[in-house]
C-alpha positions as CSV (number, residue, x, y, z in Angstrom):
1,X,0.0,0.0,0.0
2,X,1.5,3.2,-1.1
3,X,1.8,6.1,1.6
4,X,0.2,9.4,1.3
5,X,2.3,11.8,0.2
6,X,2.2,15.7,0.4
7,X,4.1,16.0,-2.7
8,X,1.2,13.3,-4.4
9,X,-1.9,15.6,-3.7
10,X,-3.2,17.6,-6.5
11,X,-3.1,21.4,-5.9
12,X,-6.4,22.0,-5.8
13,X,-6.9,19.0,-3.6
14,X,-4.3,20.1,-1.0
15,X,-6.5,23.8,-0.9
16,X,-10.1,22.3,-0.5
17,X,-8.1,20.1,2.2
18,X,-6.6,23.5,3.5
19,X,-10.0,24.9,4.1
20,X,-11.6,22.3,5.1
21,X,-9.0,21.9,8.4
22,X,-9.2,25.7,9.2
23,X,-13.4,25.7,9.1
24,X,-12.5,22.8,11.7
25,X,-10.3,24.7,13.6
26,X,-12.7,27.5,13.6
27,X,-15.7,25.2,14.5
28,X,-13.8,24.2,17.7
29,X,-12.8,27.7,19.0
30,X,-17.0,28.8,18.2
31,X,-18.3,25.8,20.0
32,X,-16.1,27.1,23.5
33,X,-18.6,29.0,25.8
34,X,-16.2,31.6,25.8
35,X,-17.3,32.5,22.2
36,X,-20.6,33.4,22.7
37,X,-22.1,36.1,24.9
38,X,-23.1,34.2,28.9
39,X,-26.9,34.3,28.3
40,X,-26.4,32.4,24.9
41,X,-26.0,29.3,23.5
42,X,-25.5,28.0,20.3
43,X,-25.0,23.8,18.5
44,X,-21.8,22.7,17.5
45,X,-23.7,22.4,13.4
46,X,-24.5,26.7,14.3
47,X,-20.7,26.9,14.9
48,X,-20.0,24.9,11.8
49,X,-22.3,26.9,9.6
50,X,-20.7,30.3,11.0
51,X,-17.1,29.1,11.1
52,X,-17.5,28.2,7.4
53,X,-19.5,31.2,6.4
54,X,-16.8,33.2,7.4
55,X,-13.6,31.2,6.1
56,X,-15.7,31.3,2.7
57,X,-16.1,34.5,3.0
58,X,-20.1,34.4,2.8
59,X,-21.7,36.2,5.5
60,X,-24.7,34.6,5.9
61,X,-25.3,33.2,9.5
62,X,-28.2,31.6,11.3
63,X,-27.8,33.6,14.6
64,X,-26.9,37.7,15.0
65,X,-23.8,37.7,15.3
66,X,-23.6,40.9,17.1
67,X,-25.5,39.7,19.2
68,X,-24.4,36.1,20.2
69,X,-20.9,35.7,20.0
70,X,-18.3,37.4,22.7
71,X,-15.6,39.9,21.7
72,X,-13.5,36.6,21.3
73,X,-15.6,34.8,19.2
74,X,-15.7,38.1,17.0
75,X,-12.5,38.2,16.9
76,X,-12.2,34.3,16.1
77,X,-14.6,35.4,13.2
78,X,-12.1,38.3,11.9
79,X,-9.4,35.7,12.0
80,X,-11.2,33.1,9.8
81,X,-12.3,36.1,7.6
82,X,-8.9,37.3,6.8
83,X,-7.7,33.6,6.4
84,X,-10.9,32.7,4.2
85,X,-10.1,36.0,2.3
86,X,-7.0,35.5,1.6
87,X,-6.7,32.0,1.5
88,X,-4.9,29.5,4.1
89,X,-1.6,28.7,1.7
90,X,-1.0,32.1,1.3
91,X,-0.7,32.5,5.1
92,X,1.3,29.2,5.7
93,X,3.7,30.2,3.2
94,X,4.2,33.1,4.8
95,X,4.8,31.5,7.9
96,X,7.1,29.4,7.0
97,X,9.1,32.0,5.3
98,X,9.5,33.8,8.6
99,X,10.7,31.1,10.2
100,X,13.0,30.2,7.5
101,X,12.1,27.4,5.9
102,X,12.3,26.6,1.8
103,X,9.6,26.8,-0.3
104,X,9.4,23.5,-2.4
105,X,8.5,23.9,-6.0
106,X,5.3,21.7,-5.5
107,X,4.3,24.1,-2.4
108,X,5.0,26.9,-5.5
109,X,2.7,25.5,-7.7
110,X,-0.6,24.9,-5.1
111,X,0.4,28.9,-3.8
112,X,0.1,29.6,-7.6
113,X,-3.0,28.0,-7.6
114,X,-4.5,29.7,-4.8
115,X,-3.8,33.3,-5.4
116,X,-4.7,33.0,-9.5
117,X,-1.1,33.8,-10.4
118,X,0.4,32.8,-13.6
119,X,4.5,32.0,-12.8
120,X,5.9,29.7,-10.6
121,X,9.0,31.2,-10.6
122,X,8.2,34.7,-8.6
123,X,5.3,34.1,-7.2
124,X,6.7,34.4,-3.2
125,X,8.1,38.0,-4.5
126,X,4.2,38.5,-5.5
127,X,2.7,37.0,-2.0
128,X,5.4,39.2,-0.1
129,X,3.7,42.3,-2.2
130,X,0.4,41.0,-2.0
131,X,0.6,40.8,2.1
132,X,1.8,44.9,1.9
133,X,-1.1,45.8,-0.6
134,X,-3.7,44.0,1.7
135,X,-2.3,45.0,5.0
136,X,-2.0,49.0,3.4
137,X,-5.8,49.2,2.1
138,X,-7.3,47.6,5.5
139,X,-5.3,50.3,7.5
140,X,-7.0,53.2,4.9
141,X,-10.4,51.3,5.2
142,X,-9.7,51.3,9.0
143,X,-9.2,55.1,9.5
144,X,-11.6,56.2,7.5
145,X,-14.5,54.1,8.8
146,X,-13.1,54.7,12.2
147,X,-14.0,58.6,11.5
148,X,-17.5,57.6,9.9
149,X,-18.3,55.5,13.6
150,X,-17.4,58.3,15.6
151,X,-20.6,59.9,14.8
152,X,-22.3,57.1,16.6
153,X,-20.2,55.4,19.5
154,X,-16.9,56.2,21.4
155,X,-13.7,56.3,19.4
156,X,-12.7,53.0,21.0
157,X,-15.6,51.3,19.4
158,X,-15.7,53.1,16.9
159,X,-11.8,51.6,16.2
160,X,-13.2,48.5,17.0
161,X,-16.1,48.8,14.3
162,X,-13.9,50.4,11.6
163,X,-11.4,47.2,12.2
164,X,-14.1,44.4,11.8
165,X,-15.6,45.8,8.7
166,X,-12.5,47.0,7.0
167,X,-11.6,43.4,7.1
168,X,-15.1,42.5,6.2
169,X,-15.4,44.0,3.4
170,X,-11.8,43.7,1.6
171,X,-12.3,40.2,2.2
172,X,-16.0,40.4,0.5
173,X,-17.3,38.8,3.8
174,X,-20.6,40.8,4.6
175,X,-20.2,40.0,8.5
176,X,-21.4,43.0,10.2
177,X,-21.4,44.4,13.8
178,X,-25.2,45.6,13.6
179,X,-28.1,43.7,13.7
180,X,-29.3,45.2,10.3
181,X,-26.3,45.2,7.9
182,X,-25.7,49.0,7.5
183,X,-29.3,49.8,6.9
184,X,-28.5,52.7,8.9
185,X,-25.8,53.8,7.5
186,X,-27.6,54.2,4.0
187,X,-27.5,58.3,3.7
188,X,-23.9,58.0,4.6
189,X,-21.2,59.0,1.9
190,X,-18.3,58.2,4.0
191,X,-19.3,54.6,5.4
192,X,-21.0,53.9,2.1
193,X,-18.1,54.7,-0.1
194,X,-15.3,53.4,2.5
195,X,-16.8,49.9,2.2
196,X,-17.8,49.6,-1.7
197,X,-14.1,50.8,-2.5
198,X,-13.1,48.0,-0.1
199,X,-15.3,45.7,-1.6
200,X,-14.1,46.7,-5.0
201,X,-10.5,46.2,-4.4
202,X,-11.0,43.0,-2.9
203,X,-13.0,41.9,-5.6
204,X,-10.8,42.7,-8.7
205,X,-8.2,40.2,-8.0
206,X,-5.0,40.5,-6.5
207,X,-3.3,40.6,-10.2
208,X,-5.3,43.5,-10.5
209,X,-4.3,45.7,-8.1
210,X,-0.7,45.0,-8.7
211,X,-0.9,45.9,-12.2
212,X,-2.7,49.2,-11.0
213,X,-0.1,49.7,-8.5
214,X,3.1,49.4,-10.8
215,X,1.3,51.5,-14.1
216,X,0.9,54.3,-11.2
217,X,4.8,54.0,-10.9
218,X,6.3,53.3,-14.0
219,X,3.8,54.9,-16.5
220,X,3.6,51.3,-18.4
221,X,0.9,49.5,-18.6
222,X,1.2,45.7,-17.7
223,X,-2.4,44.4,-17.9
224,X,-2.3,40.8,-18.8
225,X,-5.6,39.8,-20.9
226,X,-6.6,38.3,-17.5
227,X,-6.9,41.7,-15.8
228,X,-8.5,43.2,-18.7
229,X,-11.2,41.4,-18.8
230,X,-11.8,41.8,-14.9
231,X,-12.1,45.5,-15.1
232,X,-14.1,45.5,-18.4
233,X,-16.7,43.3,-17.0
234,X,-16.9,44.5,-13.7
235,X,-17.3,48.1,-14.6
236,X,-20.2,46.5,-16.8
237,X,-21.5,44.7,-13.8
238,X,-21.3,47.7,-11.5
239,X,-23.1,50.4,-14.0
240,X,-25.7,47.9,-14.9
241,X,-26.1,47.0,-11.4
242,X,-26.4,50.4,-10.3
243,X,-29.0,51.8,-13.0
244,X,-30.8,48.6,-13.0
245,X,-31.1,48.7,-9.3
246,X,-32.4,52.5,-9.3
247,X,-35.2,52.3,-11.8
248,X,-36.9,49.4,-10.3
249,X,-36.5,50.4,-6.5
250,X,-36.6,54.0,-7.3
251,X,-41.0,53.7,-6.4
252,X,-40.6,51.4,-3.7
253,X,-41.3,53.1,-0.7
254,X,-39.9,49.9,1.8
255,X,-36.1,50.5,0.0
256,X,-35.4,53.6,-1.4
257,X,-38.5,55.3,-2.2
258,X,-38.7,57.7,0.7
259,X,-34.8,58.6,-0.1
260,X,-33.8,61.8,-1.8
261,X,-32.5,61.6,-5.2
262,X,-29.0,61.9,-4.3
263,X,-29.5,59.3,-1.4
264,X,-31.2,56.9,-3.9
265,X,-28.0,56.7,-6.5
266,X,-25.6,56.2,-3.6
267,X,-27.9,53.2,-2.1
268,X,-28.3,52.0,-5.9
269,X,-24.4,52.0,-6.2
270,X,-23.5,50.6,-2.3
271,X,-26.4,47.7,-3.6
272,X,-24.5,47.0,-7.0
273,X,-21.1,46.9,-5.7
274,X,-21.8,44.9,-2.6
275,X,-24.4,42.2,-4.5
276,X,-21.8,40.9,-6.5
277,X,-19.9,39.0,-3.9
278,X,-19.9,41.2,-0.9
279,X,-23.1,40.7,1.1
280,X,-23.6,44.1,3.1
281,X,-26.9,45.7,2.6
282,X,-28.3,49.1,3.2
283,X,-32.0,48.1,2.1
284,X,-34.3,45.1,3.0
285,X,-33.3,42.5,1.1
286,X,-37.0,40.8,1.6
287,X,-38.8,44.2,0.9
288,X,-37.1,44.3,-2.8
289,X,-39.2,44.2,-6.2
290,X,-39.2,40.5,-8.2
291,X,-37.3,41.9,-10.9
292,X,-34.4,43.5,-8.8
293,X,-34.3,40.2,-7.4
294,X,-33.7,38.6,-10.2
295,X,-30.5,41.3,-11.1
296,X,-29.2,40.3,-7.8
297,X,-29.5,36.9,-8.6
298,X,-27.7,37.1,-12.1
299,X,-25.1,39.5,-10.2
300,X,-24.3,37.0,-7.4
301,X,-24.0,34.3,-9.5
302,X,-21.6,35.7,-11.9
303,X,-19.6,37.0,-8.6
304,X,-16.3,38.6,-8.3
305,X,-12.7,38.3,-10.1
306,X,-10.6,35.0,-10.3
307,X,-7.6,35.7,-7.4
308,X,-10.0,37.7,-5.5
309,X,-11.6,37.4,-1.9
310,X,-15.0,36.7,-3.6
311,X,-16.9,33.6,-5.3
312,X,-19.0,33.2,-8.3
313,X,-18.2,31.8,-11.3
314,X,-16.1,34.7,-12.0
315,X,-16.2,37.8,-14.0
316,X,-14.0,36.3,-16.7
317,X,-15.7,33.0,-17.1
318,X,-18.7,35.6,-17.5
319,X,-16.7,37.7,-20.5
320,X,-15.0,34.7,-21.8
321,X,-18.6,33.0,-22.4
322,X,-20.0,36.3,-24.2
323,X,-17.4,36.9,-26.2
324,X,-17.6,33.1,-27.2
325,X,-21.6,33.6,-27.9
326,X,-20.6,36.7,-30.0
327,X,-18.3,35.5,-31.9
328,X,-20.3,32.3,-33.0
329,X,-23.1,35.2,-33.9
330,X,-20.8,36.7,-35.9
331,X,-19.3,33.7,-37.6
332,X,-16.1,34.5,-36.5
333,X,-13.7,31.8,-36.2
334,X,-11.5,32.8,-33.2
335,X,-13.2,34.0,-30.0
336,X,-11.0,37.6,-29.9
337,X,-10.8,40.1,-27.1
338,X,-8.5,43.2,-26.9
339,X,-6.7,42.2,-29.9
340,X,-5.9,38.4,-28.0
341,X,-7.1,35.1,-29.5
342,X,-8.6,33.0,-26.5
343,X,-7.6,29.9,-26.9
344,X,-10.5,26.4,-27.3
345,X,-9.0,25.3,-23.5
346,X,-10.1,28.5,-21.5
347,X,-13.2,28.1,-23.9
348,X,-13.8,24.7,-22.6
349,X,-12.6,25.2,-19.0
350,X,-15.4,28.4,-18.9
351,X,-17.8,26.2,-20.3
352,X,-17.2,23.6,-18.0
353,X,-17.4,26.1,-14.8
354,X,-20.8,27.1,-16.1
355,X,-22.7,24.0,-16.5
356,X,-20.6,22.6,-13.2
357,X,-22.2,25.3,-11.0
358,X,-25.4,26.0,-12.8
359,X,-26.3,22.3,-12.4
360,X,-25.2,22.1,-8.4
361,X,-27.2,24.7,-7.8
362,X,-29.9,23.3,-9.2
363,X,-29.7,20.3,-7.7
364,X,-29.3,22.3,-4.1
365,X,-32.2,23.9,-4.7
366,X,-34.2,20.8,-5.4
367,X,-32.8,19.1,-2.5
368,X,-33.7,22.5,-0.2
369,X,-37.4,22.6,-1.7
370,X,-37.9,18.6,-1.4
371,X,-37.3,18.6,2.4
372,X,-38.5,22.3,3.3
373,X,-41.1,24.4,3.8
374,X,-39.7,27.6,2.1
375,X,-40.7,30.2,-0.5
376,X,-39.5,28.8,-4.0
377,X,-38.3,32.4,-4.5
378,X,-36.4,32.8,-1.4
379,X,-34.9,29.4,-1.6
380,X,-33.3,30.4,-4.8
381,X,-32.1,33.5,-3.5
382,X,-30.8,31.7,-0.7
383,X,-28.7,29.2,-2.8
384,X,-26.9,31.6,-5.1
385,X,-26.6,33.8,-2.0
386,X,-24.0,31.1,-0.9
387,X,-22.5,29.7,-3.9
388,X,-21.6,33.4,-4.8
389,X,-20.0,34.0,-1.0
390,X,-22.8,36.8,-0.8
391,X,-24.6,36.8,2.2
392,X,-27.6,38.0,1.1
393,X,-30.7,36.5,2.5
394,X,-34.0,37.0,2.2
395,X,-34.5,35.9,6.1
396,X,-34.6,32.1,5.7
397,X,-31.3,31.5,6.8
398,X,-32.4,30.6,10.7
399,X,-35.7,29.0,9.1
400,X,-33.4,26.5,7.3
401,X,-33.4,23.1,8.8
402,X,-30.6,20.6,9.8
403,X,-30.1,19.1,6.4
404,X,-30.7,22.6,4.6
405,X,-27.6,23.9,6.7
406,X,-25.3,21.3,5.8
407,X,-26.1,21.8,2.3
408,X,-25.8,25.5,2.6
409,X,-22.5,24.3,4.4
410,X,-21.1,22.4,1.9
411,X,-22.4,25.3,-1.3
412,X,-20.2,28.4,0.4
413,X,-17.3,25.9,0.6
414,X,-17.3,24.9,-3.2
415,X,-18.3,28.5,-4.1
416,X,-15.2,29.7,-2.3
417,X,-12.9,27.3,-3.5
418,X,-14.5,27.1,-7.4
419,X,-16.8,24.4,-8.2
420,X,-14.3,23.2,-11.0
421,X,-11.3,23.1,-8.4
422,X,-13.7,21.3,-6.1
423,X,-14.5,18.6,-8.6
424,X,-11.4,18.5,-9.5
425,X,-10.1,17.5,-6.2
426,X,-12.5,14.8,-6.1
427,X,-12.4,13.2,-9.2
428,X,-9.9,11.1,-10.6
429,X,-7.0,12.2,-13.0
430,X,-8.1,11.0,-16.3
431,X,-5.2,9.6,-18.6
432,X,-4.8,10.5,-21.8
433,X,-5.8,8.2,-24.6
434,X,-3.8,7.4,-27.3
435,X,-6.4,7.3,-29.8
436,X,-8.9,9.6,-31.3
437,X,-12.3,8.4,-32.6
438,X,-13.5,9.3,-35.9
439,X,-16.0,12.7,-35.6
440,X,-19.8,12.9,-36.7
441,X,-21.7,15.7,-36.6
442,X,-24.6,17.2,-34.4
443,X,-27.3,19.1,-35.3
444,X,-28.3,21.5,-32.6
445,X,-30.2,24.9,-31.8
């Protein structure tokens, strides 16, 4: 019998592993009666549910969280946040080059993996950068939400506050301090834009903002087709969102009917930004129109960048797919974006990603509707909510019973991770024949 070996795991089988230990860990430290506040109690499946929630950077949580769990369990939260948001090889690899120790090439390759960076070769000298870039734009987030509390509470909890959802929302978490998301915060311009600029620039992928970073320095641009794509689409995303969002809500007195013009575009843009993969909410989420629900469910699913702190299947499995329906419209014979040729194995692997999640969800759904007593609508919401690491709910998510949970569980895992990581961890490696069968052709459409 052969012994496991480190060095034999697939990457993507050594992350899911990864996270799977830390939501563990996390459960453990939830489930102490220090974590939660002396008059409460909560099961050890409520600690699962939370702990993975926030490694996955989700948000949604079947208890208030502000309300149950201790300052330690908060902070246990914040922990598994920045981990989740991150991820977990990131911060073991920069562990263990503090204390010294070599990076092996295979430990190279599953960090590569993990953080959506194309070289092998220099991608420590990118996690060393990446740590300074995250580490920089919490501080900002920190100082200026810090300012936006004071208005409210203390300046020590106003610190405190500032902290929590700085991290939050660069991780794309939604966890929140207040009982109702930052529905009171909706008329202000400081708190509002503080977190959608976090949420932003945890969401465009780590790539991203180093290729921002270094055209603001040397005057050259350095965008890989990669990060084109990310900002293309999400600008779409966010300006569709945003005018989308205002014309249908724009009447409805129970979101942002009663709220001045001005007050109405900033809610519209807070909603688009944060829908997307984020989670916070300055409206009802219950109290919205059908037809902005079903934006926000077209939003979550698509979801933030690849190399981000957000889920979905990704902006560019989003572009790639339309510029592939385009092209076939067209007749064209190359799919072709930015004056780049895309090649028929990203075609196939966005494909892939599509059908992978649109059918899991699906089937979650089903599975949610067959053993529950829940809105179809709401159960829907629910569902995308968490394979998108969202965290919007339409106030199910303490309705949902035991085997509901554990599927809701197991959706923000795979929609952290990537469903087609996630399968790939768990299927087997298929070889490659070394014959071809003759084609035939398909009529379709």
């Amino acid at each position: 019998m052969k012994k496991l070996s480190f060095r034999r795991l697939s990457p993507s089988r050594i992350l899911v592993s990864s996270f799977i230990i830390i939501i563990s860990i996390g459960t453990f430290f939830l489930s102490l009666p220090v974590a939660v506040m002396p008059a409460e109690r909560i099961s050890v499946l409520t600690a699962l549910f939370t702990a993975t929630s926030a490694v996955s950077v989700t948000g949604l949580s079947v208890v208030d969280v502000s309300k149950t769990f201790s300052p330690f369990g908060k902070a246990v939260i914040l922990i598994l946040i920045q981990l989740g948001g991150l991820g977990i090889m990131t911060f073991s690899s920069i562990l263990m080059m503090a204390i010294g120790k070599k990076i092996t090439y295979h430990e190279r390759k599953i960090l590569k993996e993990d953080v959506n960076w194309e070289n092998t070769g220099d991608v420590l000298k990118f996690i060393r950068k990446l740590i300074r870039i995250v580490v920089s734009i919490e501080l900002v987030g920190v100082v200026f939400l810090t300012i936006g509390f004071l208005k409210e509470m203390p300046l020590k909890r106003a610190f405190y506050f500032g902290v929590f959802h700085s991290v939050s929302a660069f991780c794309n978490a939604g966890f929140s301090l207040f009982s109702d998301s930052l529905v009171g915060f909706k008329g202000n311009y400081l708190i509002n834009l503080t977190i959608s600029l976090l949420i932003i620039f945890g969401g465009i992928g780590f790539s991203v903002i180093n290729s921002s970073l270094s055209f603001f320095k040397t005057k050259v641009v350095r965008f890989n087709l990669t990060s084109k794509l990310a900002i293309i689409i999400s600008v779409f995303l966010t300006i569709f969102g945003m005018i989308a969002f205002f014309l249908m809500e724009h009447g409805n007195a129970e979101t942002i009917g009663a709220l001045k013009f001005h007050e109405k575009v900033l809610a519209s843009f807070f909603q688009s930004v944060t829908t997307r993969t984020a989670g916070f909410n300055t409206v009802a989420v219950e109290k919205l129109e059908p037809a902005t629900v079903f934006i926000f469910l077209l939003l979550m699913f698509i979801g933030a960048s690849p190399g981000s702190t957000g889920g979905g299947i990704k902006t560019t499995t989003f572009g790639v797919i339309i510029f592939y329906v385009v092209a076939i419209i067209r007749g064209n014979k190359d799919v072709e974006v930015t004056n780049r040729r895309i090649t028929w194995e990203i075609l196939n692997r966005a494909v892939a990603i599509l059908v992978i999640s649109f059918a899991y969800i699906s089937l979650i759904i089903l599975l949610i509707l067959m053993t529950s007593n829940l809105d179809f609508e709401k159960v829907i919401f629910e569902v995308v909510s968490a394979f998108g690491t969202v965290g919007l709910s339409m106030g199910i998510t303490s309705s949902l019973n035991t085997f509901s949970r554990i599927l809701i569980i197991v959706t923000m895992l795979i929609g952290r991770v990537g469903p087609l990581t996630f399968a790939l961890a768990f299927g087997e490696k298929l070889k490659v024949k070394s014959y071809r069968y003759p084609k035939e052709n398909i009529l379709v459409g």
